[in-house]
Steps between C-alpha positions, in 0.01 A plus 500: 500500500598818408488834765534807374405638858833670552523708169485866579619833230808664707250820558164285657502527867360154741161496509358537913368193612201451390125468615324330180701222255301541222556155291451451138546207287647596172534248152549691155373832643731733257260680404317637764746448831678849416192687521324325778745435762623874452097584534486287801832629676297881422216421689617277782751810571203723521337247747798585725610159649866390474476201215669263260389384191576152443526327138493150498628438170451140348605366158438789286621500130495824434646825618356452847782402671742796387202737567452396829863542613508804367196600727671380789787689393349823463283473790589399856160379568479282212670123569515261233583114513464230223386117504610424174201315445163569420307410841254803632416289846869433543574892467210637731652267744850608528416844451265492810837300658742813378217748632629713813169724541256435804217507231544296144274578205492215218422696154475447116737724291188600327239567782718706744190699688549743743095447606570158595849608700326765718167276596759188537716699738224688674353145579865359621608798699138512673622112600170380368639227327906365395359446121332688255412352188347672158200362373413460146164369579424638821146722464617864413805337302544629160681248307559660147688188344395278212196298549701193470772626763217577753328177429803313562526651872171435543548102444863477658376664822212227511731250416701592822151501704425165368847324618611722723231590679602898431260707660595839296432667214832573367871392506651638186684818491530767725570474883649700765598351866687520770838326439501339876210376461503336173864357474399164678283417248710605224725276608252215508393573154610188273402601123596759321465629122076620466389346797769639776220820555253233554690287766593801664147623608377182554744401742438874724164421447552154623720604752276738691692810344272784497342587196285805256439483170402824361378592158727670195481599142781300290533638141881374414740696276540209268393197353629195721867412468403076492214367330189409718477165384841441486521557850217196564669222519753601759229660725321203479810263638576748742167505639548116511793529745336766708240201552677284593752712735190674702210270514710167467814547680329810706 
């Protein structure tokens, strides 16, 4: 694995600790990853908590990898590491293991909204809960997809109700916790790829973690980077082994 954690222009001063690890998976993002985690690093200064941006970089073929260092480069709240292989679950997970803030937020490079941060954070620092997730599907949810991308979280989220006896509405995409509270049950988490996100809530939920779900509006920046129903298969044998590892083996 590559880290690129270190890299830093002679000029950039250390970032201060920080109080949010924002954590973003990133896989032939070229195109957009300039302009969004520069938009991003905008707004979260104007929110006025120390931060990092983290970008879990993993198997890109294009200029992502180059781009990102240079972000981390430029920026001194910008850290950058690389996998080397294409594996989103595998990414979210060590970059919630490199995350140093008290409060982690898991994004998409193209969602990034500062609605969800402030109600997710509001909700944390009010110690109403340790995780926050965004609901696609939640009532007052906006979910501005493709039909077929909307209809496909619709059937995998009652796929995990059916085996896994999930009791939520959501598990995909954007969450925000408390770092103490969660890393237990990261570290329990035993797939990875599409169905790591997955795992991960249902093992807080599982495990008596406290939990809202609150409504958002997703309308992405681009067209998905992998093929829905290339990605099928693999969800479907990784929701196999999350069978067998919680309700078999417990």
């Amino acid at each position: 694995m590559s880290d690129h954690d270190s890299g830093r222009s002679p000029e950039s001063e250390p970032a201060p600790h920080p109080r949010l690890s924002v954590v973003i998976p990133v896989y032939n993002e070229e195109k957009i990853l300039h302009a969004a985690v520069t938009d991003l690093r905008d707004q979260l200064t104007e929110f006025g908590w120390p931060f990092e941006i983290i970008l879990a970089e993993n198997g890109s073929r294009d200029g992502t990898v180059p781009l990102a260092r240079a972000l981390s480069e430029k920026y001194p709240e910008v850290r950058f590491f690389s996998l080397g292989e294409p594996n989103y679950g595998k990414a979210l997970r060590e970059g919630i293991f490199r995350a140093r803030g008290e409060f982690v937020m898991c994004d998409e490079i193209d969602l990034c909204q500062m609605d969800f941060y402030r109600r997710a954070l509001d909700v944390l620092t009010s110690d109403e809960s340790d995780l926050v997730i965004g609901s696609k599907v939640l009532e007052g949810a906006s979910d501005e997809r493709p039909m077929v991308r909307h209809a496909a979280t619709l059937f995998f989220n009652g796929l995990l109700r059916l085996t896994l006896g999930f009791k939520g509405t959501d598990t995909h995409g954007l969450k925000a916790f408390r770092r103490t509270a969660l890393l237990d049950v990261v570290r329990a988490c035993l797939v990875d790829k599409d169905v790591f996100a997955s795992e991960l809530v249902i093992r807080a939920e599982r495990g008596g973690v406290r939990i809202r779900e609150i409504p958002v509006r997703i309308l992405e920046k681009r067209p998905p980077s992998i093929n829905l129903f290339k990605r099928v298969p693999n969800v479907l044998k990784n929701v196999g082994k999350l069978f067998v590892a919680i309700r078999i083996k417990g």
